[in-house]
C-alpha positions in Angstrom: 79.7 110.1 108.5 76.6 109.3 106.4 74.7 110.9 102.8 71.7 109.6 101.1 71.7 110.2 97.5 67.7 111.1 98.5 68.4 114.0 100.1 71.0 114.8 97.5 68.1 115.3 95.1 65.1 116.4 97.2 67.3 118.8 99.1 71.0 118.9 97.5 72.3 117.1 100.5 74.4 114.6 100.0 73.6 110.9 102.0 77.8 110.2 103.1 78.9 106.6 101.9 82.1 105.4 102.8 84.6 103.4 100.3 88.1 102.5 101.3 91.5 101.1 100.2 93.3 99.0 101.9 96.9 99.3 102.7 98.5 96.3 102.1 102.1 94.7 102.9 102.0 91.1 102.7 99.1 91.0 103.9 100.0 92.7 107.0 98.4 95.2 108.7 99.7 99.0 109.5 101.3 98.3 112.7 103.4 100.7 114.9 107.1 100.1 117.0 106.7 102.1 120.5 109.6 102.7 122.7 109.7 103.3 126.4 111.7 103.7 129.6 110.9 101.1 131.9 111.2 101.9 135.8 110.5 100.0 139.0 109.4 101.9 141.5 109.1 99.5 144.9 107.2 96.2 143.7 106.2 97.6 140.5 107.3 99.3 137.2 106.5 102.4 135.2 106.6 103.2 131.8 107.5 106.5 131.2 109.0 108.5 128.0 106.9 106.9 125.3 107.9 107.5 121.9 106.9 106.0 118.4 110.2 105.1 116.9 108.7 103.6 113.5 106.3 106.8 113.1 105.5 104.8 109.3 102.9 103.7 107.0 102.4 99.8 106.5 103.8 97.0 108.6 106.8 97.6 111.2 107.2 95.3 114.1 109.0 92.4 115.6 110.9 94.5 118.0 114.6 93.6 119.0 117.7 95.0 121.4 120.5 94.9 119.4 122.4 96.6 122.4 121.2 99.3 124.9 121.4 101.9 123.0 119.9 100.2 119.6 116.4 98.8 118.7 115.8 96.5 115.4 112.3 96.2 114.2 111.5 95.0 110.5 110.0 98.2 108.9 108.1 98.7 105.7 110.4 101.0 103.1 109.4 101.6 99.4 106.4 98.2 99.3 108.7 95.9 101.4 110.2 95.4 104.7 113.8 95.6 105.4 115.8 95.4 109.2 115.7 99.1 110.1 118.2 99.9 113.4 116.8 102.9 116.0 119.6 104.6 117.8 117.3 105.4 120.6 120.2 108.5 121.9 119.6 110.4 118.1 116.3 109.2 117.5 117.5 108.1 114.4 116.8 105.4 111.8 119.4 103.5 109.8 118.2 100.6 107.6 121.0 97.4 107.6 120.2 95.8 104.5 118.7 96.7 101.3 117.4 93.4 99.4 115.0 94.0 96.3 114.2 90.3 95.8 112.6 89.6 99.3 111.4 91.2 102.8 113.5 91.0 105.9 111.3 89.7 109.2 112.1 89.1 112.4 115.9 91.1 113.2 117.8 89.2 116.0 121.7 90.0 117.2 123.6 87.0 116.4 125.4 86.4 120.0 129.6 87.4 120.1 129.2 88.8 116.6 128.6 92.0 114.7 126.0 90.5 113.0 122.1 90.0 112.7 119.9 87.1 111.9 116.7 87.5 110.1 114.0 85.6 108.1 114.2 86.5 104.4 110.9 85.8 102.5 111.9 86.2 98.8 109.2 87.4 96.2 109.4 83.7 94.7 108.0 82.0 98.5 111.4 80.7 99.2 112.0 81.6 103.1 115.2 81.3 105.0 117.1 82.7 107.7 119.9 84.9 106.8 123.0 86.3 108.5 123.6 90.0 107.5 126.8 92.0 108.7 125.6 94.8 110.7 127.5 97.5 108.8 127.7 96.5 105.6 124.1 94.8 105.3 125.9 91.9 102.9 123.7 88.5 103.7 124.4 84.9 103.6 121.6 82.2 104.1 122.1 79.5 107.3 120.4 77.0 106.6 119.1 75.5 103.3 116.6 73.3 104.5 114.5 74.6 106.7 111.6 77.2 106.4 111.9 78.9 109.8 108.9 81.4 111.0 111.0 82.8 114.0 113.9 81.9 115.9 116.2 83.2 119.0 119.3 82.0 119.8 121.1 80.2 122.5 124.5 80.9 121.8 126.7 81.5 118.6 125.8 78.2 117.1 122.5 77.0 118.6 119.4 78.3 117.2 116.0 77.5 118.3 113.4 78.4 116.2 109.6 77.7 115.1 109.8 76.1 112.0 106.9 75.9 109.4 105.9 72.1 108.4 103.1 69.8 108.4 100.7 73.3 108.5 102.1 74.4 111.8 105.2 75.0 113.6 107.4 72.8 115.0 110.1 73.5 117.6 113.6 72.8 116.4 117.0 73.3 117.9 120.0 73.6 115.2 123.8 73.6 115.2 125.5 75.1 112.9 128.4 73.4 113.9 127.7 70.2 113.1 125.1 71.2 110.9 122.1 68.8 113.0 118.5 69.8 112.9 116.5 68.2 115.9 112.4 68.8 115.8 111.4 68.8 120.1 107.7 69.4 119.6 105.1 70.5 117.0 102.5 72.6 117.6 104.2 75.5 119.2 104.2 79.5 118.7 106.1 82.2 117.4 107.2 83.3 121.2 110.9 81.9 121.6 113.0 83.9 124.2 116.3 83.0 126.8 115.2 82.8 130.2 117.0 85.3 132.3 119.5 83.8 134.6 119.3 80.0 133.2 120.9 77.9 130.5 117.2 77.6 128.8 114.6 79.0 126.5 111.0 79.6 126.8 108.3 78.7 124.0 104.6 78.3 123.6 103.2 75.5 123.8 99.8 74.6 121.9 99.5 71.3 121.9 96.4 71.3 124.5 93.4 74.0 124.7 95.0 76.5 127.6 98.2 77.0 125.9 101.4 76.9 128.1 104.8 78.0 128.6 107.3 76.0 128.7 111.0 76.0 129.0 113.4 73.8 126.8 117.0 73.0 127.6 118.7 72.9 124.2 121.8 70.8 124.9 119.1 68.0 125.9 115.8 68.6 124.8 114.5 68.1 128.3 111.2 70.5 128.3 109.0 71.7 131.3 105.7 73.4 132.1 106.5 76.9 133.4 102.6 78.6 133.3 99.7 78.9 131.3 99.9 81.9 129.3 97.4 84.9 129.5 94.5 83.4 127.4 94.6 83.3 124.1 97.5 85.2 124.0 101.2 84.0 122.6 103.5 87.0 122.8 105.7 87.3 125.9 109.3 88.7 127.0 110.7 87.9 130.3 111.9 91.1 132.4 115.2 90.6 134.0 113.8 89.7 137.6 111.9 86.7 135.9 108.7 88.6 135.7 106.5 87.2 132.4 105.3 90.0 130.7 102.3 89.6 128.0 99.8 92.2 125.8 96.1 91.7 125.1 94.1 94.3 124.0 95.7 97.7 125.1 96.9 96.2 128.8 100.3 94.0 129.4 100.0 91.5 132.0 102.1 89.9 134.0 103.8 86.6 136.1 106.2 85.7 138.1 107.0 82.1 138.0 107.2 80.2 142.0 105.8 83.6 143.7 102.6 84.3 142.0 99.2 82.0 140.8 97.3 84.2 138.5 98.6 87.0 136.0 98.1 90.4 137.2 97.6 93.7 135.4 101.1 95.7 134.6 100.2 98.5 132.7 96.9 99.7 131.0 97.3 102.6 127.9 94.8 105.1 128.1 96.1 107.1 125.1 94.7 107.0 121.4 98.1 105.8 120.0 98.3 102.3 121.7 95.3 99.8 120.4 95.9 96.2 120.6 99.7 95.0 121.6 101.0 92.3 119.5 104.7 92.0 120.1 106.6 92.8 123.3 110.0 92.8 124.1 112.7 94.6 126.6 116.5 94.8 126.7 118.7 93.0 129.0 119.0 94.9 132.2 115.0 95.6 131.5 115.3 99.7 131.6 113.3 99.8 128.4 110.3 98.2 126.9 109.1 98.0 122.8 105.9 97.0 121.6 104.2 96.5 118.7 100.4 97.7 118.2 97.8 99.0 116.1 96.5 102.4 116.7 93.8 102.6 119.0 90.3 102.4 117.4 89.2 105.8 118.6 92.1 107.2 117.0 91.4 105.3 113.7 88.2 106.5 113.3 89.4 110.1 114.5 91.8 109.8 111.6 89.0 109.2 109.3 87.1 112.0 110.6 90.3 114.4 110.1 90.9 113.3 106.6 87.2 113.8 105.9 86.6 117.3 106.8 90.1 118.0 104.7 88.0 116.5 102.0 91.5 113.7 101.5 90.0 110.8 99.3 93.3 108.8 100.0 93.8 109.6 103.4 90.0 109.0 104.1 90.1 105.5 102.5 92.7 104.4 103.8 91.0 104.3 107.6 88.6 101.1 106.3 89.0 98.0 105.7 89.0 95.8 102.0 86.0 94.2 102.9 83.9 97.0 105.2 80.6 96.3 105.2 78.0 99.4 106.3 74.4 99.2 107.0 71.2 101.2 108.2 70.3 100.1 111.9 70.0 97.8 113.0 71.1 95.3 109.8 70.5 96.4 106.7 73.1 96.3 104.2 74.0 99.0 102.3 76.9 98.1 100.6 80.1 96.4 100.4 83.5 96.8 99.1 86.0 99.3 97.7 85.0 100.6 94.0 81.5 101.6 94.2 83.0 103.8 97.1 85.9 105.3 95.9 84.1 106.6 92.0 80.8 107.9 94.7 83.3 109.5 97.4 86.2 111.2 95.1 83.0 113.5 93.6 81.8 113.9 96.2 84.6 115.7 98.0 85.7 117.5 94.8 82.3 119.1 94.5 81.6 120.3 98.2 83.8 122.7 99.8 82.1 123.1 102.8 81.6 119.7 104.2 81.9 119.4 107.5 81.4 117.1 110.1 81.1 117.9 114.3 81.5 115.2 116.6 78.6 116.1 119.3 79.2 113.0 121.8 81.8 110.1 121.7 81.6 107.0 123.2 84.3 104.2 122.7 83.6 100.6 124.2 86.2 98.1 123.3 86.2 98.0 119.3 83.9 100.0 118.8 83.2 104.0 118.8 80.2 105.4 118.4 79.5 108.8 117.0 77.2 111.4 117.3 77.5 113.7 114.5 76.7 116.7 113.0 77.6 116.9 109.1 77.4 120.1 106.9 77.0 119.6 103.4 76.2 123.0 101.6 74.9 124.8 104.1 72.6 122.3 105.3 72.8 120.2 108.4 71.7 117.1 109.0 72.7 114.6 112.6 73.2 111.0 112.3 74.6 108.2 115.1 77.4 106.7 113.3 78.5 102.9 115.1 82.6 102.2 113.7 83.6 99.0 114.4 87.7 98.7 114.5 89.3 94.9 113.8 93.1 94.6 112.6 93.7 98.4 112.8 91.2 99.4 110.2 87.6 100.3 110.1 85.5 97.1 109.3 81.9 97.8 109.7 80.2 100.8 110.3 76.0 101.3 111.0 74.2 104.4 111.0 71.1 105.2 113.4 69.2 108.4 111.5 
């Protein structure tokens, strides 16, 4: 959508600028937990049943089984994130913990206990990973010296996480038995799972340009290449038949280790509500599948266009990025940034009842959607090409063709 203050005085049309604020939780950005049911059907699998099972505003992801019929995710509730448990049967949302002096990331069952393990990032920057009863939400810290990023755990006293040191993450495998920390590797991911069927654990490794996965026996360190990953991409699960199973984009991919030599499409979303997967993960017997993503960038900028024609300041802001820039075609600037936007669009909306805008044609290529539109702005019409370009879930650049 587009106004020129011009045509505001030479014909009382206003020329549509666009201001936004950005929705902010640590820096995160407003991400969405999706649940399905996962089928295999001959040599392949379906996913059917999808449901959002955060359905919130802000930052909820890092998906988790705590059992078959419970999902964890870290989910944003009143500015911070806390371990929220989905019963999937009742569709229902309970939230373990409630701890006002940090955020909750990462949710893991602890193995043979009724507990949960997540990474606690206190307001003052200390971060550690915590052990929280599943019932009562009461939290004690595991280990004091080491500023873990992610973790997954071997058994009841191994952990092996991705710990943050020397401006990366290191792979380290602790005991809390005998209270040993041993550092395997540095430069690794966030991607630590237990290989089905096997005494070992999968991680990324970046140490060379094609990042790889690899497998690491905990007891003795011994690691070995198992693939490449998709490129570019770190997030994985493993299904229960072995299958490695990645996102990019709006597509999961997959590999099976010893049968196949190059990763193969699994699923592609066609929908508005899936944009770019991020996190991926299924339960044990691998009847369901969670993701994380942002909405789709056609159904970012259809939110937008929704909020518009309501004439919702907030709800229209909150589409665009902190830093959106917008131009004339093909690259002139018109401006940048949030306040000159907001004090020019909040009058704007208040003092023109009938604006309208019709979407004529749509066209979405990859990040980008490109309107043609028809605006109404007291009882005047005026068409406009309008190019939204979508990064991080939120409107980052827009340029009009008039």
């Amino acid at each position: 959508m587009y106004f020129r203050k011009q045509i505001f005085f030479m014909k009382r049309i206003v020329f549509l600028a666009i201001q936004l604020i950005a929705i902010t939780v640590w820096s995160q950005t407003n991400t969405e937990v999706f649940l399905f049911d996962l089928q295999k059907e001959g040599n392949s699998f379906v996913l059917n049943n999808q449901r959002n099972v955060s359905n919130n505003e802000g930052y909820d992801n890092q998906p988790s089984f705590f059992d078959e019929n419970t999902l964890l995710f870290a989910g944003t509730r009143n500015g911070q994130t806390d371990i929220a448990a989905y019963t999937i049967k009742t569709n229902t949302i309970r939230w373990v913990n409630s701890t006002p002096e940090g955020s909750e990331y990462s949710p893991t069952k602890i193995p043979d206990a009724n507990k949960i393990s997540s990474i606690r990032l206190d307001k003052d920057g200390k971060q550690l990973l915590y052990a929280y009863d599943y019932k009562t939400g009461k939290s004690k810290a595991l280990f004091e010296d080491l500023k873990i990023g992610y973790h997954t755990w071997y058994d009841e006293n191994i952990v092996v996480s991705s710990v943050l040191e020397d401006g990366g993450l290191s792979l380290v495998v602790s005991n809390l038995k005998d209270n040993t920390n041993k550092t395997i590797q540095k430069k690794t991911g966030r991607s630590l799972h237990k290989i089905p069927n096997s005494n070992l654990i999968s991680y990324i490794s970046k140490e060379n340009e094609n990042w790889e996965i690899k497998s690491l026996d905990p007891l003795t360190g011994v690691t070995k290449k198992i693939t490449n990953t998709f490129p570019n991409v770190e997030d994985m699960c493993w299904l229960a038949d072995g299958t490695i199973i990645m996102g990019k984009g709006n597509s999961i991919f997959k590999f099976k280790p010893k049968e196949d030599q190059f990763w193969n499409i699994f699923h592609s979303f066609t929908d508005k509500e899936i944009g770019n997967i991020t996190r991926i993960t299924t339960n044990a017997t691998s009847t369901m599948l969670a993701l994380v993503s942002d909405a789709s960038p056609e159904h970012i900028v259809q939110k937008q266009l929704d909020a518009y024609n309501k004439r919702d300041i907030e709800e229209f802001l909150a589409a665009y990025s902190k830093n959106v820039k917008v131009y004339d075609f093909p690259e002139q600037l018109q401006y940048e940034g949030l306040d000159k936007m907001r004090t020019s669009y909040a009058g704007f909306f208040k003092n023109t009842p009938n604006l309208h805008c019709e979407i004529k044609n749509r066209i979405v290529f990859g990040n980008k959607v490109i309107d043609e539109e028809l605006v109404t702005v007291n009882g005047s019409q005026f068409s406009v090409i309008a190019i939204y370009e979508v990064s991080n879930g939120k409107i980052s650049k827009v340029t009009f063709i008039r």
